[in-house]
C-alpha positions as CSV (number, residue, x, y, z in Angstrom):
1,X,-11.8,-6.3,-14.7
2,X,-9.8,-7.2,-11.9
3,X,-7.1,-10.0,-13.1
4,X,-8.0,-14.0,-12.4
5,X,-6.6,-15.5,-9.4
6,X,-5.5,-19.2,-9.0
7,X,-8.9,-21.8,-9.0
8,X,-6.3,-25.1,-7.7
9,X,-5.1,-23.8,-4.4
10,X,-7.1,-21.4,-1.5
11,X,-3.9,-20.0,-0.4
12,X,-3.3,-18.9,-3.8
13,X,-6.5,-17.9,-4.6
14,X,-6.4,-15.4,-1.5
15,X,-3.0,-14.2,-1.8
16,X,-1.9,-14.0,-5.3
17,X,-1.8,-10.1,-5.9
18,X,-2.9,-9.2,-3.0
19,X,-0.5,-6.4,-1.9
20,X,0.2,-3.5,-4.0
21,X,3.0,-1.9,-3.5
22,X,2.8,1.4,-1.6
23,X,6.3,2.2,-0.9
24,X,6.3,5.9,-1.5
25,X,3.5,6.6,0.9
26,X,4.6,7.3,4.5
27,X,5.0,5.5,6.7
28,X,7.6,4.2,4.6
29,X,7.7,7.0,1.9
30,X,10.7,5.7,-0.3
31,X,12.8,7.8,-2.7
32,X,11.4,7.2,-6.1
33,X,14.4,5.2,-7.4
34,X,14.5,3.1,-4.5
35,X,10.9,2.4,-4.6
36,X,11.3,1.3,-7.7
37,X,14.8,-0.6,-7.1
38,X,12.9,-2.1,-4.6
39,X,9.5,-3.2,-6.2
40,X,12.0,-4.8,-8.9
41,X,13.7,-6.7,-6.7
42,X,10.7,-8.5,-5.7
43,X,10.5,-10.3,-8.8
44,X,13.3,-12.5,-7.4
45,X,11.6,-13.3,-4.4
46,X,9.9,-16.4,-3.4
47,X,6.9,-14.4,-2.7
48,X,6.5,-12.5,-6.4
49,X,3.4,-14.2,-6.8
50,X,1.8,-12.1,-3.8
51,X,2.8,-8.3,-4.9
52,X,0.3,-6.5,-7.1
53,X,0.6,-3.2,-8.6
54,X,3.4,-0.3,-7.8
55,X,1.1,2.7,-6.8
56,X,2.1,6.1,-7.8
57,X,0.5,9.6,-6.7
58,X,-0.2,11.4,-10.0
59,X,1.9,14.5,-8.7
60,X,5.3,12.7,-9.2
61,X,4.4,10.7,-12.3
62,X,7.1,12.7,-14.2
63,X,9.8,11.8,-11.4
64,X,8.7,8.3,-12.2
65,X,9.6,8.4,-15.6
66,X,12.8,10.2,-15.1
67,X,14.0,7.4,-12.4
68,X,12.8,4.8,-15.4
69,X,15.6,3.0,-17.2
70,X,15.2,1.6,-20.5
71,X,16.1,-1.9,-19.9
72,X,13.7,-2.0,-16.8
73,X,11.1,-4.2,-15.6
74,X,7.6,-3.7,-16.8
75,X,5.7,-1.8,-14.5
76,X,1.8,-2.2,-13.5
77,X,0.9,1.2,-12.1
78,X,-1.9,2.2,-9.9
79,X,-2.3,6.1,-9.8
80,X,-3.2,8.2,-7.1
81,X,-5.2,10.7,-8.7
82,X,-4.0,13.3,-5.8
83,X,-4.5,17.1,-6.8
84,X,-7.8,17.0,-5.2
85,X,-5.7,16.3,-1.9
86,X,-4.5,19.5,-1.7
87,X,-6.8,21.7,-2.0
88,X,-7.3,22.4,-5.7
89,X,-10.2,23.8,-7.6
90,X,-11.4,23.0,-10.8
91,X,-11.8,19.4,-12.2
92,X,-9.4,17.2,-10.5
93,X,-9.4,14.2,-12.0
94,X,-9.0,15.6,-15.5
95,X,-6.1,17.4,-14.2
96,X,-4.6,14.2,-13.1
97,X,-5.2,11.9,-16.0
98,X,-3.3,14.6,-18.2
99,X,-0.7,13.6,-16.3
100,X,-1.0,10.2,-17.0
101,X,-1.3,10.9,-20.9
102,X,2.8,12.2,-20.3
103,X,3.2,8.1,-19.6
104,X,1.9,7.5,-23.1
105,X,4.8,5.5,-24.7
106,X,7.3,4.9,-21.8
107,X,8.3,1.2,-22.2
108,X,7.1,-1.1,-20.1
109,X,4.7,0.9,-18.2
110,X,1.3,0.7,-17.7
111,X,-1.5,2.3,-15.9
112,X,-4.4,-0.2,-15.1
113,X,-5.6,1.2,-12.4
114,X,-6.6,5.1,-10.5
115,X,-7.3,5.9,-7.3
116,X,-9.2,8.7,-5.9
117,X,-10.1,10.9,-2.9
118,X,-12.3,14.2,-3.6
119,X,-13.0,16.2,-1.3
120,X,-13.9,18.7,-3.3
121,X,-16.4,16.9,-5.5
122,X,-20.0,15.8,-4.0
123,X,-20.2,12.3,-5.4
124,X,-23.3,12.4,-7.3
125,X,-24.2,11.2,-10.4
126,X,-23.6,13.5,-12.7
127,X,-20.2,14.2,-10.9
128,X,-19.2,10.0,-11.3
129,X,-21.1,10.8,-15.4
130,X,-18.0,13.1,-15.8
131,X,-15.3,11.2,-14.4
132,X,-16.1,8.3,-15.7
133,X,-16.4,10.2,-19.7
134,X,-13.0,11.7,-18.8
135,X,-11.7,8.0,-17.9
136,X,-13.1,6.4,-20.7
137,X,-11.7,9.1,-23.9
138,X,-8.5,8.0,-22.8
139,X,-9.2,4.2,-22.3
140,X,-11.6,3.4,-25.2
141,X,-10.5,-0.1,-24.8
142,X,-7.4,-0.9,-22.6
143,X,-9.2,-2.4,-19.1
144,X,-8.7,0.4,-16.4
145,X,-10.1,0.4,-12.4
146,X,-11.6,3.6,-11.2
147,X,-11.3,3.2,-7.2
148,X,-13.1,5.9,-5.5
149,X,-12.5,6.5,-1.6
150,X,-15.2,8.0,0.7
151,X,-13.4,10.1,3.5
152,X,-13.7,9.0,7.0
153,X,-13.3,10.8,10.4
154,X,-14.1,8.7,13.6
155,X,-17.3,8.4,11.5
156,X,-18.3,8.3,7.7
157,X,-18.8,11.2,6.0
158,X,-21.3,10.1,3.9
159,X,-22.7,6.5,4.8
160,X,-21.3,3.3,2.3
161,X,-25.3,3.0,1.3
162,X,-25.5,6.7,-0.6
163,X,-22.0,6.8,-1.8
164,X,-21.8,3.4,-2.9
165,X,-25.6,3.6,-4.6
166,X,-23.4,5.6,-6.8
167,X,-20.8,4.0,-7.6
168,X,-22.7,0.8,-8.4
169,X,-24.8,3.3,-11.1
170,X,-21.5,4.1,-12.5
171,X,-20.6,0.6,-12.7
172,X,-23.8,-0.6,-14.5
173,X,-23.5,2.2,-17.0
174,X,-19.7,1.6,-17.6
175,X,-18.5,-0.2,-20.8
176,X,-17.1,-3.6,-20.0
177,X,-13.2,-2.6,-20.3
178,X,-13.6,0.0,-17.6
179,X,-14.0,-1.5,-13.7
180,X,-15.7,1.3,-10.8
181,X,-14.8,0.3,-7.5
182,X,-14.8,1.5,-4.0
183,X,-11.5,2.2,-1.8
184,X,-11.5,2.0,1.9
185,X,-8.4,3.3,4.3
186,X,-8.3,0.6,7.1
187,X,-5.7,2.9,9.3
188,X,-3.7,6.0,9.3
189,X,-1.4,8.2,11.6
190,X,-4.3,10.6,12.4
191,X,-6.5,10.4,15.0
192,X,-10.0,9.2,14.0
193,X,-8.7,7.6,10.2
194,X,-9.5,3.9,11.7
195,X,-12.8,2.9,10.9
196,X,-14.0,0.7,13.6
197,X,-15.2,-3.0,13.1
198,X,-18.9,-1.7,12.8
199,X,-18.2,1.0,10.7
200,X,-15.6,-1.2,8.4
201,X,-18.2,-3.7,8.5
202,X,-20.9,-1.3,7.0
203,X,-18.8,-0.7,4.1
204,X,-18.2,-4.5,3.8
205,X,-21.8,-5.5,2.9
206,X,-23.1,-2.6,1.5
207,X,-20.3,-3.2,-1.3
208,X,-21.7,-6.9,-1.3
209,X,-25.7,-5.6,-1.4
210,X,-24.6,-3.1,-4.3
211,X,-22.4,-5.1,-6.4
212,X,-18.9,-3.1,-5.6
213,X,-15.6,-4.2,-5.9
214,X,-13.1,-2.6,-3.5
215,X,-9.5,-2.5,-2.4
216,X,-8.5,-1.0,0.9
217,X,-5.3,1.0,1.7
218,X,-3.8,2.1,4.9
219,X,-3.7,-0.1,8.3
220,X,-3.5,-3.6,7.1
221,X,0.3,-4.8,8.0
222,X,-0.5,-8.0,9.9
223,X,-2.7,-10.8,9.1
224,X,-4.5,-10.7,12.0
225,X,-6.3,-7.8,14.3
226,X,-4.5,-6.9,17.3
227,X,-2.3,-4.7,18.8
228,X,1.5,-4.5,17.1
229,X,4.6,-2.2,19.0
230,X,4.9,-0.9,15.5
231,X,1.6,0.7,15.6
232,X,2.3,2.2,19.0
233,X,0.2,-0.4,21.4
234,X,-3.5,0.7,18.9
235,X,-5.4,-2.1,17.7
236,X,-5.0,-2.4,14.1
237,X,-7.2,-4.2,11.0
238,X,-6.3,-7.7,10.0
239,X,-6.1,-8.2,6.2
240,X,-7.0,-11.6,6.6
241,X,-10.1,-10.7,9.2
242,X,-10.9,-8.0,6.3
243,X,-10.4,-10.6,2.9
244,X,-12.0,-13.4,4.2
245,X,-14.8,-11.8,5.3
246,X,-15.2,-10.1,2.1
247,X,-14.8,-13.3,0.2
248,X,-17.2,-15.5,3.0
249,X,-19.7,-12.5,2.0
250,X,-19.4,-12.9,-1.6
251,X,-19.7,-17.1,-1.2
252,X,-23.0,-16.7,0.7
253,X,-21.0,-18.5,3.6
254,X,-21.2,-15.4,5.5
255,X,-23.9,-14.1,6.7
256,X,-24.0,-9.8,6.9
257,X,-24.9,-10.0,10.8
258,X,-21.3,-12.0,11.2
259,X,-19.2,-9.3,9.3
260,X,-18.6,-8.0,12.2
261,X,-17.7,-10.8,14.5
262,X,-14.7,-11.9,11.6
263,X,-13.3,-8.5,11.7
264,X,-12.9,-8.2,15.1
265,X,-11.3,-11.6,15.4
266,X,-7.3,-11.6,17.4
267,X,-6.8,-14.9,17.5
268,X,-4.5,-16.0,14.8
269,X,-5.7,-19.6,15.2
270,X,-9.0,-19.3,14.4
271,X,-7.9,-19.0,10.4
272,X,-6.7,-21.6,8.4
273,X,-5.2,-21.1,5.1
274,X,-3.9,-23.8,3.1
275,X,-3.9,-25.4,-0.3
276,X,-7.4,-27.1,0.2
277,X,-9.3,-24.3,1.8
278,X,-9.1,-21.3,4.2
279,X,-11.6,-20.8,6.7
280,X,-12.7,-18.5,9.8
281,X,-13.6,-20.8,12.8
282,X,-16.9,-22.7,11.5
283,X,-16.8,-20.8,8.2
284,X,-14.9,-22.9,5.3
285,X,-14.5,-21.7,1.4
286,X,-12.8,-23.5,-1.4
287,X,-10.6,-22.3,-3.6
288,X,-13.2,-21.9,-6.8
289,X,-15.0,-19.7,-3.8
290,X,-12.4,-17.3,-2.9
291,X,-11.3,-17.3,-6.7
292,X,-14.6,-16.1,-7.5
293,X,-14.9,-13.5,-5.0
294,X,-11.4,-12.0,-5.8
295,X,-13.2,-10.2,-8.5
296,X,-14.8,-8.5,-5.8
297,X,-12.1,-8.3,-2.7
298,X,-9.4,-7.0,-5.2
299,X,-5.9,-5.7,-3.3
300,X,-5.1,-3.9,-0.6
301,X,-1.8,-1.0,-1.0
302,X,0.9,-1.6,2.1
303,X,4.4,0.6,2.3
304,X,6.0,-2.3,3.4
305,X,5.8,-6.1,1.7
306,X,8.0,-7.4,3.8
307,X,6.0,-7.0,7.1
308,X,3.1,-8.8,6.0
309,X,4.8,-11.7,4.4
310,X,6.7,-11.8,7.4
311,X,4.1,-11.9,9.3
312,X,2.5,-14.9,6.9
313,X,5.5,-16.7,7.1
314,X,5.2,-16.5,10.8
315,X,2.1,-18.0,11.2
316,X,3.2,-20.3,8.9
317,X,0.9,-19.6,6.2
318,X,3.7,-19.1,3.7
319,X,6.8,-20.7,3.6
């Protein structure tokens, strides 16, 4: 399961381990060893408390644990199961979690989390049967997430209702130390790889109506929806239009008609985040709320940490 967040404080309870560290993944796409000099260093910030996992494609695992120093940190991985990716035949994820096993005994590291997009698997259930066999041989009783992503092109592939009607089967018939989640990429370089509000919004509730915890990746480097020079002038997801209404959802404080209308909010003063509670225009949760729906609105993975702390900081949110 998902790791508790803070119940005394809604800023807390929305932020703590919200961002996982993508820093290898483009835009960004960091030299191993500086990736990882980097995702150390955060441990001295004033903003630890807000970084999640270190993600990791599967494909460089073994440049990971060349770059690893003895004396290092501990490190909380998140794979990217990515042979599927490119092409490959055969059974994917299997191929990937081999390369895991290699990680077996490196100090300090540990894999609590996978990440997945197959396009060369039709997500069924026997398919999600065999992945999640494979995932659970090698993690009898260590807690592990399974996040499996859905492709999009200026349009699902496959609706959030079928693929998600799977996942939540998985999820029933899992054993308790193994999580099965959704993933959804908020943004991207290519044309089409934004979901827009309604479509983003789709995926929202029928996560909520099935039960489905997710994390999102991709898109979400500002609080707040709008358009950012960085993005080139497009209008980009807010992670705070995207948690809150996940976590409003989850509280019943939301209804699914309004999804919408939270995500496609650019006005930075209609959120409030503070110690006592965080809130969407006429829309209030308490900290116990959001704590509770954490479970569900897990992480999102950024390249950069320091944009959207910035960016908290600046609207004054964090100090």
């Amino acid at each position: 399961m998902p790791a508790a967040v803070s119940t005394d404080s809604a800023k807390h309870a929305l932020l703590e381990r919200l961002i996982d560290d993508a820093s290898l993944f483009p835009p960004a796409a960091l030299p191993m060893r500086a990736a990882l000099r980097a995702h150390a260093r955060l441990r001295e910030s004033a903003y630890w408390w807000v970084a999640g996992r270190f993600v990791a494609p599967a494909s460089r695992l073994e440049e990971l644990a060349a770059a690893r120093n003895a004396a290092d940190e501990p490190l909380d991985l998140s794979v990217v199961l990515d042979s599927g990716a490119s092409g490959a035949k055969g059974d994917t994820v299997r191929a990937d979690l081999h390369r895991v096993d290699r990680l077996t005994g490196l100090d300090g590291v540990t894999v609590s989390s996978l990440e997945a997009r197959l396009p060369n698997v039709a997500l069924d259930s026997a398919a999600m049967q065999r992945i999640v066999a494979d995932i659970v041989e090698r993690y009898p009783s260590a807690e592990i997430a399974f996040w499996y992503e859905s492709a999009y092109d200026a349009g699902w592939n496959a609706t959030p209702e079928s693929w998600l009607t799977v996942l939540a089967d998985a999820r029933a018939a899992a054993p308790a130390n193994v999580t099965i989640g959704a993933k959804v990429r908020c943004g991207g370089a290519a044309a089409g790889a934004t979901p827009s509000v309604d479509d983003l919004a789709a995926f929202l509730v029928a996560a909520h109506a099935h039960d489905v915890p997710w994390k999102a990746t991709a898109g979400l480097h500002h609080p707040v929806r709008g358009e950012h020079a960085a993005g080139g002038g497009t209008v980009a997801h807010g992670f705070l239009n995207v948690f809150f209404a996940g976590a409003a959802l989850h509280a019943g404080a939301l209804d699914a008609a309004r999804v919408a209308e939270v995500l496609a909010e650019t006005d930075p003063r209609a959120f409030v985040v503070d110690p006592v509670h965080a809130a969407w225009r006429d829309v209030r949760l308490e900290p116990g709320q959001i704590a509770a729906a954490r479970a569900r609105c897990v992480a999102f993975g950024s390249c950069s940490f320091d944009e959207p702390v910035n960016d908290l900081r600046e609207l004054g949110i964090v100090s």
